[in-house]
N, C-alpha and C positions, 0 to 999 in steps of 0.2 A: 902864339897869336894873342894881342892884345883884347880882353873884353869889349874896348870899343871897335876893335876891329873884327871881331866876332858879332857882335853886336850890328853891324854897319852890313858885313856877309848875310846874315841871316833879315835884313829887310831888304837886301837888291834880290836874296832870293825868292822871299814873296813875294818881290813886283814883278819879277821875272817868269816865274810860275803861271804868275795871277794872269799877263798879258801873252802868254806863250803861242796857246792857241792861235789869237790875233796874229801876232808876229811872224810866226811859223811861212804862211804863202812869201811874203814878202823875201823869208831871211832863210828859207832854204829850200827856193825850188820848187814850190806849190807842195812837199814835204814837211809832214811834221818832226821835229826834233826826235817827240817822246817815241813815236812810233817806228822811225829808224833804229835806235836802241833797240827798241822790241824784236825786231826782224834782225839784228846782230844779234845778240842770245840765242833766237830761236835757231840760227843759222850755225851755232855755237853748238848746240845739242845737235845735229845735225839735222834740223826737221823743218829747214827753210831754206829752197835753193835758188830764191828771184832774187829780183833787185834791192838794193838797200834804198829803198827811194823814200820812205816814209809817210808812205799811202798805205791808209787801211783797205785794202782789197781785198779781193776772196782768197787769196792765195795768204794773206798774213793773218788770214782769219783762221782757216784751214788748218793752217802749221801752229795755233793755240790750241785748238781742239785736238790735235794728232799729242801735243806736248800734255795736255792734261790727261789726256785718255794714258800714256806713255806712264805718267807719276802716278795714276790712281784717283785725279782729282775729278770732280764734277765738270763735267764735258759743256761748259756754256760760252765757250768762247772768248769770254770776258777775264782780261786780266785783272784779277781779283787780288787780294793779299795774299791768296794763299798759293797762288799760280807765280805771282813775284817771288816770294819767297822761295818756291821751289826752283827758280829761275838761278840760283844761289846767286856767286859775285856777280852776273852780269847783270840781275834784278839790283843791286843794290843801288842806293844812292840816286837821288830825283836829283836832275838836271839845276845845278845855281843853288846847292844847300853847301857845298863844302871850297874847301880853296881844292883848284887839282893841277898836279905837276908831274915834272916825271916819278914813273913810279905807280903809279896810281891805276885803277882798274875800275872797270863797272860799267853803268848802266849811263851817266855822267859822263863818263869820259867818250862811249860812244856816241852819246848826245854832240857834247862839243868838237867831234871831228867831223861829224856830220855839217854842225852848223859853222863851220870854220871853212870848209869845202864850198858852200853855199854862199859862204863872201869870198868867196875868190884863193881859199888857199887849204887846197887839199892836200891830205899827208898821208896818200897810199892806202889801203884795202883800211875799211871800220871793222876794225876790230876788238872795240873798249877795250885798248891799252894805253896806256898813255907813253910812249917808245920817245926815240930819238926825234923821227919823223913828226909826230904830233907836237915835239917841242917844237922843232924849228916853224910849223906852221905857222903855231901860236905866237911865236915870238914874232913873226914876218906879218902878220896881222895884228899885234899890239903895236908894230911898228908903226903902221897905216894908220892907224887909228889914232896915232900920236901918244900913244902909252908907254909907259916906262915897258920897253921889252925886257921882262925880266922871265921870262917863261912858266910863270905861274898864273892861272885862271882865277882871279878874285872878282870883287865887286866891280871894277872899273870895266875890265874885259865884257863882264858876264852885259853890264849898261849898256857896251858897244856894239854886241851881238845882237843887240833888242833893236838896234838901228836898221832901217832897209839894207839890204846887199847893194851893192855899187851898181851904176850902169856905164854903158860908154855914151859919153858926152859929145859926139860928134858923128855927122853920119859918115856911111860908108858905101863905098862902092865893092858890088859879090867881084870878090877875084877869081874869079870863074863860074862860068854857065856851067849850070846842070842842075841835078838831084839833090837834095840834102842825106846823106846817110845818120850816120849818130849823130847826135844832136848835144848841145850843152847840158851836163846834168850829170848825175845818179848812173852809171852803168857797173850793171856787176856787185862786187863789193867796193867799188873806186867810185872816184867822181871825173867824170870828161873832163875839160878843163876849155874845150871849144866845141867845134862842128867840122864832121867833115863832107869832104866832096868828092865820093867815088867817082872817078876820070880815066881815060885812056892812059896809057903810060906816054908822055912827053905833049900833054895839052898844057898848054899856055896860062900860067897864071900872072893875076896884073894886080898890081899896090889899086889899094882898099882906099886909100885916101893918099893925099900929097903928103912929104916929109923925105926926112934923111938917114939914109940908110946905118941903122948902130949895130949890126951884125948880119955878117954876110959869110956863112962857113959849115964845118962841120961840124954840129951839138953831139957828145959824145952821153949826153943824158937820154936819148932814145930819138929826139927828135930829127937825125939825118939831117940830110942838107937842109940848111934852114936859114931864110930871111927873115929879120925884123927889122922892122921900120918905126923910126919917132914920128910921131905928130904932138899936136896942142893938144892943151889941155892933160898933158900928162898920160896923153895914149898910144900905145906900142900896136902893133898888130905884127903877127909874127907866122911865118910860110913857113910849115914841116913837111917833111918826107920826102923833098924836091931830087929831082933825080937830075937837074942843070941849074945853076945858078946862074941869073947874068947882069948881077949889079954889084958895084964893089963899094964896100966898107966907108961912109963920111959921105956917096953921093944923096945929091939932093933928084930926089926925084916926083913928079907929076900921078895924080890920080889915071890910073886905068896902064901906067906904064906896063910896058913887060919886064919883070924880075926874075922871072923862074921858069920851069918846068915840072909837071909831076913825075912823082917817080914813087918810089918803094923804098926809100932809103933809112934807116937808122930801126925802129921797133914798128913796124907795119907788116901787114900780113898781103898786103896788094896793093896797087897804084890808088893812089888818093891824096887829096890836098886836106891837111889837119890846118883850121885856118882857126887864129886865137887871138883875141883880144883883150889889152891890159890895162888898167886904169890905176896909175902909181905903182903897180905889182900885182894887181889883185884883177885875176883871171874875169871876167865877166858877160854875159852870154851878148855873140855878136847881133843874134840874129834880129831884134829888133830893130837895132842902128844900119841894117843891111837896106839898101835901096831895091 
């Protein structure tokens, strides 16, 4: 790395630092970045078993004081330098001080899968590694963002992540009455990617908005019988787990039509409709644009 490109790293990290805080509701999920980190490490020692949501709670407060009392350190809750440090690699490295690629591990790298999740493209359980999975995220998010996809987290990425998370651009019509079950977000150590709708097995689900039908089959990536639909503006909305499909592939079809059936198909544990919206690629939570 070049001293001016060292140079150039090391001031989007201070800006990035400086306005993190701010940024954080926005750009991951009412989650903060630093604090997700936190709750991976702690999760890591094995003395944090909630969500990776990155809210300071009682529970990620709790599991500081359990990990200092554990080392021997003064029991105040407070991650200090000396609680980092004992934290070893997964303390290491504040969020936007280094370039990170594959390869790469810490506190940093569980930062940015965090906030990578949070604009629309998550890469499977946080686990500050930077794997296979967190490249292709990365790279499918510098895409977006109009960056050179070269899978490396520099200056320019680290700028793009400071930007709001995406929304969907257009309203929608609920393709199905009922409940909301999980919600878009933070579950576990993963991130959801929509919302679902606990349902009877073979209730009726109807297109979200007008458009034409670009898959109509079966996702052998977990999502089961599955519809998606194009609309404008660059927005997909996409039916999992269908247990009937009943539109086929290039048709043009009408707001509130019938496309589908619920069912249990592909990675679900009970009838429910996984209902997900995309904007260019990038996952983005339905439920405001829901009428």
């Amino acid at each position: 790395m070049t001293g001016v490109e060292s140079s150039s790293l090391k001031a989007v990290a201070a800006a990035f630092l400086a306005c993190l805080a701010l940024a954080a509701p926005a750009a991951a999920a009412s989650g903060h970045p630093g604090v997700a980190a936190l709750q991976v490490a702690l999760r890591a020692h094995g003395l944090y078993a909630g969500t990776i949501d990155g809210v300071r709670g009682p529970g990620t407060a709790a599991a500081v004081r359990r990990f200092q009392r554990h080392k021997g350190l003064p029991v105040d809750g407070v991650l200090g330098p000396q609680t980092r440090r004992a934290l070893g690699r997964y303390g290491r490295h504040m969020f936007g001080t280094r370039l990170l690629q594959v390869g790469k591990s810490g506190w940093d790298v569980a930062a940015l899968q965090f906030v990578l999740a949070a604009h629309g493209f998550p890469s499977g359980p946080f686990d500050g590694g930077f794997g296979p999975r967190t490249d292709a995220a990365l790279r499918h998010f510098q895409h977006w963002a109009h960056l050179g996809a070269d899978g490396v987290a520099g200056p320019g990425t680290y700028a793009a992540l400071r930007r709001t998370a995406p929304h969907c651009p257009i309203r929608l019509y609920r393709p199905l009455h009922g409940r909301i079950g999980d919600p878009f977000g933070p579950r576990g150590n993963r991130f959801h990617p929509g919302i679902d709708f606990p349902a009877s097995y073979g209730a009726p689900v109807h297109a979200a908005a007008s458009g034409r039908v670009v898959y109509a089959g079966w996702d052998s990536g977990g999502y089961g019988y599955l519809v998606t639909i194009g609309h404008r503006s660059g927005v997909r909305t996409m039916y999992a787990h269908l247990s009937r499909i009943r539109v086929r592939r290039g048709r043009w079809i009408r707001i509130g039509s019938l496309i589908g059936n619920v069912g249990a198909s592909g990675e679900a544990t009970g009838p429910h409709l996984h209902f997900e919206v995309r904007v260019r690629g990038a996952a983005v939570n339905p439920l405001p644009a829901l009428r």
